[in-house]
C-alpha positions in Angstrom: 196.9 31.5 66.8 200.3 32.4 65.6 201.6 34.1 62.0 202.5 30.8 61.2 199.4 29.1 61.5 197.5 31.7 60.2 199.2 31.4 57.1 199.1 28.0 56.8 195.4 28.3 57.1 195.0 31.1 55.1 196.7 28.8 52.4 195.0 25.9 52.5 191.4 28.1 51.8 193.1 30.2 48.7 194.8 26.4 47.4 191.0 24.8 47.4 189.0 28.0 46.1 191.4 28.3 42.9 191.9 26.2 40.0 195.1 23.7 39.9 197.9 26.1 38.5 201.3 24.5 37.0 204.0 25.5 39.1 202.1 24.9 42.4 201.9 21.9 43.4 204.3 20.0 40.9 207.5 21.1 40.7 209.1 21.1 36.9 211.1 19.4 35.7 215.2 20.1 35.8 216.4 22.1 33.2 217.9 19.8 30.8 221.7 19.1 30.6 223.2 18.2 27.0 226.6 18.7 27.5 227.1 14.4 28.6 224.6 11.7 26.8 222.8 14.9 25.5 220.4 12.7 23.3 219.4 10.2 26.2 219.1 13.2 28.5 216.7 15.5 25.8 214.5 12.3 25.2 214.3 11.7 29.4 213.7 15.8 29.6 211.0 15.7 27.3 209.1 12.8 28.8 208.8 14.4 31.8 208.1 17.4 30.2 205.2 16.1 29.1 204.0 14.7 32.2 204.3 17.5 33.8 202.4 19.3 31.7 199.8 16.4 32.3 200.2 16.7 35.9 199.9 20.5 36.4 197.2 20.8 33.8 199.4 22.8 31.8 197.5 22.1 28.7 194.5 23.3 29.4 196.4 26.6 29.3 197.2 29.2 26.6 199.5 28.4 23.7 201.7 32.0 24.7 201.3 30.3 28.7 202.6 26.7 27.3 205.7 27.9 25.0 206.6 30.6 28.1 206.7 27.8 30.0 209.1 25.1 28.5 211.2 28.1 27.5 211.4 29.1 31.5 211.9 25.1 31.9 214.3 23.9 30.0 217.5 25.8 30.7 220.2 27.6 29.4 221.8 25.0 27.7 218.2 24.1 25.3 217.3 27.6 25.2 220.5 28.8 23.4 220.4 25.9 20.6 216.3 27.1 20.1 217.8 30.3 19.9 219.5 29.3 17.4 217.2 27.4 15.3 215.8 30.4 13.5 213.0 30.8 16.3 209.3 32.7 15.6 207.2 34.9 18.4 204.0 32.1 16.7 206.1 28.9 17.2 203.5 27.0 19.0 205.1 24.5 21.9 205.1 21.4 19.6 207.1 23.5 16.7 209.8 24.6 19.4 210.2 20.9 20.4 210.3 20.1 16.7 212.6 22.5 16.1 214.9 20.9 19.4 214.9 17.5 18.3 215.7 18.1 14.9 218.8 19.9 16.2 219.9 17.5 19.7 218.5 14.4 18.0 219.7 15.1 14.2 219.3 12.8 10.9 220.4 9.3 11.2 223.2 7.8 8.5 221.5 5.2 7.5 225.2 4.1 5.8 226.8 4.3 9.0 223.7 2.5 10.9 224.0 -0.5 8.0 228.0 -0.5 8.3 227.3 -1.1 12.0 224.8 -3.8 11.7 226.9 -5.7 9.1 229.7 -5.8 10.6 228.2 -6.8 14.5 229.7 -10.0 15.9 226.7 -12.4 17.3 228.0 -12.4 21.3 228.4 -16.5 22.0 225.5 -15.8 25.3 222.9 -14.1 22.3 220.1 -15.8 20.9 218.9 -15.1 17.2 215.9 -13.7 18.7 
């Protein structure tokens, strides 16, 4: 038997004797990129996010484990606007992403939103509905 396949057998026995681990099997997902369509692109990242997490049974882990995680995950880029955002050692995962999309996604101008329905031209191709 070579090194190889005595690796790859050695492998397979620890893969079924452990628990799934994240990171093993799935691989995460990219690290977010904000710099072009950076809204679109956050609420893609976190989607994913959250399947991996699904996935690689993430959840089932601790809440340090879980925030270590994303942090690890999603880049340079996300990581220096949490930075940022006033962040806490005891911010759970759901407070960091909280804390993200109050900062990428921002409030909504509701005068601006109104000015641009108002003033919207009905394409001749568009039904009412």
């Amino acid at each position: 038997m070579t090194d190889d396949e005595t690796q790859s057998t050695a492998l397979a026995s620890v893969s079924l004797s452990f628990p799934f681990l994240p990171g093993y099997a799935f691989k995460p997902p990219e690290p977010v990129k904000l710099n072009k369509n950076g809204i679109e692109n956050w609420k893609m990242w976190k989607k994913l996010w959250k399947h991996y997490c699904t996935v690689s049974n993430a959840d089932s882990r601790s809440p340090e484990f879980r925030k270590s995680l994303l942090i690890s995950t999603m880049g340079i880029e996300a990581l220096q606007i949490y930075n940022g955002c006033d962040p806490v050692d005891s911010d759970t995962v759901d407070e960091t992403l909280q804390k993200l999309d109050s900062h990428i996604l921002g409030e909504t101008n509701e005068t601006f939103e109104r000015y641009k329905f108002n003033t919207r031209v009905q394409k001749p191709d568009e039904t009412i509905f």
